[in-house]
N, C-alpha and C positions, 0 to 999 in steps of 0.2 A: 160545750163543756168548758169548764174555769180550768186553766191550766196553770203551772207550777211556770213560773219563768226560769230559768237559770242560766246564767252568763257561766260558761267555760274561756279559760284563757285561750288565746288563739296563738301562736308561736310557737317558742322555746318550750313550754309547758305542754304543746297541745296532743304532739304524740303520745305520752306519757302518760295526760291525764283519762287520755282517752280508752289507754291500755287497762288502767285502774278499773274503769267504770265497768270494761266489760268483763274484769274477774269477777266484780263484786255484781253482774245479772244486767248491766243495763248497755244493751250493743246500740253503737250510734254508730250510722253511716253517713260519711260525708263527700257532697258533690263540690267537686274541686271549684265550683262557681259561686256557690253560695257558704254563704253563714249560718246556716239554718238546716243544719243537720237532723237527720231522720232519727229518732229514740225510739224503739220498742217498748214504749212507756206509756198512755195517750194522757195518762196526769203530767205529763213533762212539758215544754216545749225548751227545745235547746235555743241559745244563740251564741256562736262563736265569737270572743270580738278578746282585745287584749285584754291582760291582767290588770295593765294601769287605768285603766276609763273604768273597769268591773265594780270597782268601790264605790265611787261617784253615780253609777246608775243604781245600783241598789240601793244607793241612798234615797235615789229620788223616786226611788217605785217604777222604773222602766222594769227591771228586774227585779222577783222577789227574793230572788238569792245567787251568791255565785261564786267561784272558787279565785280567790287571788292573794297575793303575795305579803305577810307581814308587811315588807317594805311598801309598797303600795297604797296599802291601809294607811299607815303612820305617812305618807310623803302626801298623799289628798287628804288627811284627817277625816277622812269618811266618816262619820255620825251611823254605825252598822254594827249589829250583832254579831260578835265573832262567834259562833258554836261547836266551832270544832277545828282540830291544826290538823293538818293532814301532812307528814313527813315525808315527802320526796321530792325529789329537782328534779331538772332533767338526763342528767345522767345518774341518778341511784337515788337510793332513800336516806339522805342526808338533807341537812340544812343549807342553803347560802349564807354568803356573808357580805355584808357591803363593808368595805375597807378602803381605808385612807391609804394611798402609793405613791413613792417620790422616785423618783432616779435613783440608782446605785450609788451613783457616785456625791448625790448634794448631800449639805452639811444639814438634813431635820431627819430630827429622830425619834421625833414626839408631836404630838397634835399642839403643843405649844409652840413648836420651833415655826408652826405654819402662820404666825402672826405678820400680815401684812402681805400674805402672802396670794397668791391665785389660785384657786382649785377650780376643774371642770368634773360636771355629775349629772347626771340623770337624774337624779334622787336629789333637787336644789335644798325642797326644805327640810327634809332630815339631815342632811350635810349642815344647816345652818345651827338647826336646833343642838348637834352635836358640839359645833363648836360653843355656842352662846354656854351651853355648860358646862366647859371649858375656859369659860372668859378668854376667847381666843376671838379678833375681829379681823376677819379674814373674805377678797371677794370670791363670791361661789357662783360660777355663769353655767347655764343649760349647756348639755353636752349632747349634740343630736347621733353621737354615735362615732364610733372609733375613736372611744375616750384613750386607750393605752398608746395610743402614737402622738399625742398633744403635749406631755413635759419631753423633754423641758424647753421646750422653744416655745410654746404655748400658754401654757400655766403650769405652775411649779408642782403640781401633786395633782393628784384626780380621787375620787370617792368612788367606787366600780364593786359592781357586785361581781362577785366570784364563787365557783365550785370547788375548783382544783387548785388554782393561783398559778397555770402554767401557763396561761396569757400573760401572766404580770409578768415572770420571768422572762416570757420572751421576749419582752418588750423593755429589758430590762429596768422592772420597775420592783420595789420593794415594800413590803406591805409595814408602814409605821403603825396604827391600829386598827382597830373592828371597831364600828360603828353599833352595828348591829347585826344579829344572825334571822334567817327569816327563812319562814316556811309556810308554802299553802292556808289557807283560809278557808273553812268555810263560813259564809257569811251571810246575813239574813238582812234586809228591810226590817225595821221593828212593828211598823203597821201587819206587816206578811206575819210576823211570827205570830200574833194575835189570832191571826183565822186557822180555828183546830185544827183544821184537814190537810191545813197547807203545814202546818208544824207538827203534824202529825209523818206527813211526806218528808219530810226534809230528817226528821229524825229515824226515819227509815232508811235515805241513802245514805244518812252519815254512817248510821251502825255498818250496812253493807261496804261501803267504801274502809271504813277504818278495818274491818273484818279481811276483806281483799290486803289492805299494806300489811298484816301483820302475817300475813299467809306469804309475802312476801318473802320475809325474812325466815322463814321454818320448809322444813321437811317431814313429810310423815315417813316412820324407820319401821318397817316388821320382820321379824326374825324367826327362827325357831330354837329351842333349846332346854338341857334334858332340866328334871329336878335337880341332879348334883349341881349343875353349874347358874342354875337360876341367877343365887344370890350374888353371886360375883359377878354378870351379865345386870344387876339392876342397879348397882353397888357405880354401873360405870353411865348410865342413862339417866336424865337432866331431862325434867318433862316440863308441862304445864301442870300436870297432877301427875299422880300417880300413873305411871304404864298399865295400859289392859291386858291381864293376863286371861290368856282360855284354854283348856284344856284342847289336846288333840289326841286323837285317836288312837296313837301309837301311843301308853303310853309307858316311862314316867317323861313324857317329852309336853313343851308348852308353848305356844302361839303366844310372844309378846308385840305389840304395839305401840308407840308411842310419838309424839310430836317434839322436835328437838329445832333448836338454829342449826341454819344449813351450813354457816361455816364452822360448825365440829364435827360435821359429819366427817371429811378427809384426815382427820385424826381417831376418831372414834370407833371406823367401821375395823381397821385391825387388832384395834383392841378388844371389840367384840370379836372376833372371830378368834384373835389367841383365847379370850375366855372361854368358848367352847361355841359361840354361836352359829345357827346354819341357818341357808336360805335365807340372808337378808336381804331384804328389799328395800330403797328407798324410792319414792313417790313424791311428785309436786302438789301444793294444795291452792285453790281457788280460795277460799276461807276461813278464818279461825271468828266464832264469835265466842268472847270471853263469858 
């Protein structure tokens, strides 16, 4: 049988992605020795490998699609179908940021001030392409790691991707700009997206995976509550539609329903229950498909 390749990031990404996958139906199990993770999928085959080489093989048909990092894309110019941004890092469903950091204490305060100056990066040729427009000509050398300990005795700024920015601080360095903000990919071969079956698959786990992130951020809320106080109980709930109302048994009493972001719930749930509401229950959800 012709199986679907897909490169998943292996690393920083890989717990995370993995968590995704299995909300959105697709459990992978992985033997601590290999790259080649088990899918309860048999249209699938996985391979674990990093987010930076993912671009560059899907371009070249090793893989026919695979999950990796705006930054990545733009730093190999991979030649690849982006089809879908998938919103999380590894700690939460934010974006990163690659950003330009000098010492606390030097005199640049602008990606101008960095003329003539040394930056170390991971990210070489997006770092350059940033400065050229900038008219800024500056040297940019590979950083194999532990870029935030190298200014300023090293080079005078570093290009570092970041979540939080509490490295930079530790290390006391100071973020002069943003480069760019970068989030998951996913991403196709363009020969791949041609063959229906396979683009057919691929646009089945995107709906599933983006379905799993937005389930992410929501909570399912049910409640009970009479006719008198209905309107004031709906008056305070922020849906995707309308809340399901059903009648119950007792009545003039009513079973409402509804899907809401999970950070209003810790303000919300008192003001339901000063409105008049009883029995609420909130629940986590596996998926929302819009």
């Amino acid at each position: 049988m012709d199986k679907l390749k897909l490169g998943l990031p292996a690393g920083s990404l890989q717990k995370t992605t993995i968590e995704i996958f299995k909300k959105a139906g697709f459990n992978l199990y992985i033997n601590e020795r290999s790259y080649f993770p088990y899918i309860d999928d048999e249209e699938i085959e996985v391979i674990l490998i990093r987010a930076q080489e993912i671009p560059r093989y899907v371009e070249g048909k090793v893989l026919d699609a695979g999950i990796s990092g705006k930054d990545w894309i733009a730093e190999t110019a991979a030649d690849v179908l982006e089809v879908a941004e998938l919103t999380y890092s590894r700690q939460g469903l934010k974006p990163i940021k690659l950003v330009l950091a000098v010492p606390n204490d030097a005199a640049i305060y602008s990606v101008r001030d960095l003329q003539g100056k040394k930056i170390a990066t991971e990210l070489v040729n997006v770092t350059k392409n940033f400065l050229r427009r900038h008219n800024v000509q500056a040297a940019v050398e590979f950083s194999w790691g532990a870029t935030e300990v190298k200014p300023p005795i090293l080079v005078d700024a570093i290009a570092e991707l970041t979540e939080t920015g509490r490295s930079l601080k530790a290390n006391n360095l100071r973020i002069i700009e943003t480069i760019l903000h970068s989030t998951p990919r996913f991403i196709v071969n363009k020969a791949s997206w041609e063959v229906e079956w396979k683009r057919s698959k691929i646009e089945q786990i995107i709906t599933l995976l983006k379905g799993a992130l937005l389930a992410e951020k929501k909570v399912g809320l049910k409640l009970n509550v009479s006719m008198e106080n209905l309107p004031k109980v709906l008056s305070l709930l922020p849906a995707l539609r309308k809340p399901t109302i059903s009648s119950l048994h007792e009545e003039p009493w009513v079973a409402v329903e509804t899907v809401i972001d999970e950070k209003l719930v810790r303000d919300l749930v008192y003001k339901l229950k000063e409105a008049g509401a009883e029995g609420i229950i909130e629940y986590s959800l596996n998926k929302i498909i819009p």
